[in-house]
C-alpha positions, 0 to 999 in steps of 0.5 A, spaced: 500 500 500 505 504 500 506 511 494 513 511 493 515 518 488 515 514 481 514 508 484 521 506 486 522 504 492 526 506 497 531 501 503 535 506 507 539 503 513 541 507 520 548 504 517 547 507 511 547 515 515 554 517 513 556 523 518 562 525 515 558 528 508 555 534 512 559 538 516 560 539 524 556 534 529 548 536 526 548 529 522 551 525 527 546 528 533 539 527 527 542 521 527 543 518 535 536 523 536 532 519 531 534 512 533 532 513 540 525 515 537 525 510 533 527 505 539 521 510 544 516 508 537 517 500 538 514 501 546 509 507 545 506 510 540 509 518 538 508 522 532 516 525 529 517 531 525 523 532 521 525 539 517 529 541 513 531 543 506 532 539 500 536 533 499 539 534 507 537 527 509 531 527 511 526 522 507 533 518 508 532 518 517 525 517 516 527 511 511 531 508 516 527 509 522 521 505 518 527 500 516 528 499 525 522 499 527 518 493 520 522 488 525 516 489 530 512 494 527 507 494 520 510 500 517 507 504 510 510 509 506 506 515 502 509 520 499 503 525 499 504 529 492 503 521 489 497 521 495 494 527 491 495 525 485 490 519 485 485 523 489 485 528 484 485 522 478 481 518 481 474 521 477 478 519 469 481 513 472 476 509 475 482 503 478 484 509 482 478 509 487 478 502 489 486 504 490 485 509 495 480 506 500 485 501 500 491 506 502 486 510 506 484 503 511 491 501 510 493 509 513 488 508 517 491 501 521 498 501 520 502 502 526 508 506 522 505 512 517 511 516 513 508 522 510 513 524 505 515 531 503 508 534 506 507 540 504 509 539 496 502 538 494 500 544 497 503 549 492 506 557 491 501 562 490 503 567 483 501 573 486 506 573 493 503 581 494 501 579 501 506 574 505 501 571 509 497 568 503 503 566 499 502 557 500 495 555 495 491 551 500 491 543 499 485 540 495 479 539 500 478 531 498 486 531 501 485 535 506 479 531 508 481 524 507 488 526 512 484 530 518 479 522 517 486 518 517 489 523 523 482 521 527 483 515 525 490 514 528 489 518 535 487 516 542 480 520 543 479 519 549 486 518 552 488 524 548 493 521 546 497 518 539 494 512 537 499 509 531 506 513 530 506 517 524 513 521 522 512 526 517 519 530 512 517 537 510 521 542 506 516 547 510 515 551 517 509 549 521 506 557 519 506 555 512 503 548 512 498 552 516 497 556 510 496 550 507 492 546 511 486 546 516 489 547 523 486 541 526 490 537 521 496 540 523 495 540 531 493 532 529 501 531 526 505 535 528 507 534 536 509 540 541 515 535 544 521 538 541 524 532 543 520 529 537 522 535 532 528 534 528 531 540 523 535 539 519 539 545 519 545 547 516 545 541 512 547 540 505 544 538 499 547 531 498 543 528 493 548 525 487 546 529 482 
């Protein structure tokens, strides 16, 4: 049920996170603190945001984690752009609403969701003449499936998360915000500083 990003699949390891292709101690910190989480989710539930620019490791860490934790974990991956492109074809192609109720339920029970790269389906307004209006907000059938997954994966009546979820975003908390309904963001994104990494200063380091 996973989305991979033009259907390739990813496998990246803990042991694959080479520190010495970024400057200073920031990999090997991201590092160590994303293991320990990924240990933490095998015993109790936790949501994890990873931030950070383009081709700085995050999709990476967050593979890594997903990789540790499938030894006891159901695990899925889905890249939200790939995600809005089926909701949004799903009208010319009638293959892909059978689809996504399947990757919907499957959202909805894994016990490790990736959202990757969150925020790209959102999108950048042309006119930028007002700051505060610069990110288009995400197709309502996008948002309202996330905000039925999101309830889906958290405790009610506990107030609690339900199911791990780890999100990578190349974008601030107020400009996801600008993109989607608060009640989804307050649902994904944890007030734990622990459970946020950033990725700053990193380098791009994709090979190309």
């Amino acid at each position: 049920m996973s989305l991979w990003t033009g259907n390739q699949r990813l496998k990246f390891t803990f042991n694959d996170w080479h520190v010495d292709l970024q400057p200073g101690d920031t990999a090997k910190e991201i590092g160590n603190r994303a293991y320990k989480l990924a240990k933490k989710m095998t015993i109790e539930p936790t949501n994890v945001f990873l931030i950070g620019g383009k081709g700085s490791g995050k999709t990476s860490i967050a593979l890594a984690m997903m990789d540790m934790l499938r030894e006891t974990k159901s695990v899925m991956f889905v890249n939200t752009a790939e995600l809005l492109r089926l909701i949004t074809g799903r009208y010319d192609y009638p293959d892909f609403k059978k689809r996504l109720i399947d990757i919907e339920r499957a959202m909805n029970e894994v016990d490790v969701l990736v959202l990757d790269d969150f925020g790209t389906e959102g999108g950048i307004r042309s006119d930028l003449s007002n700051p505060k209006d610069a990110f288009k907000q995400v197709h309502k059938d996008m948002q309202e499936m996330l905000y039925r997954v999101l309830n889906a994966r958290f405790d009610m009546n506990k107030n609690k998360v339900a199911r791990s979820t780890i999100v990578t975003t190349n974008n601030l908390q107020e400009q996801l915000e600008m993109m989607y309904d608060t009640k989804i963001i307050s649902r994904l994104i944890p007030k734990n500083k622990e459970q946020r990494l950033a990725f700053n200063g990193m380098q791009d380091v994709r090979g190309v």
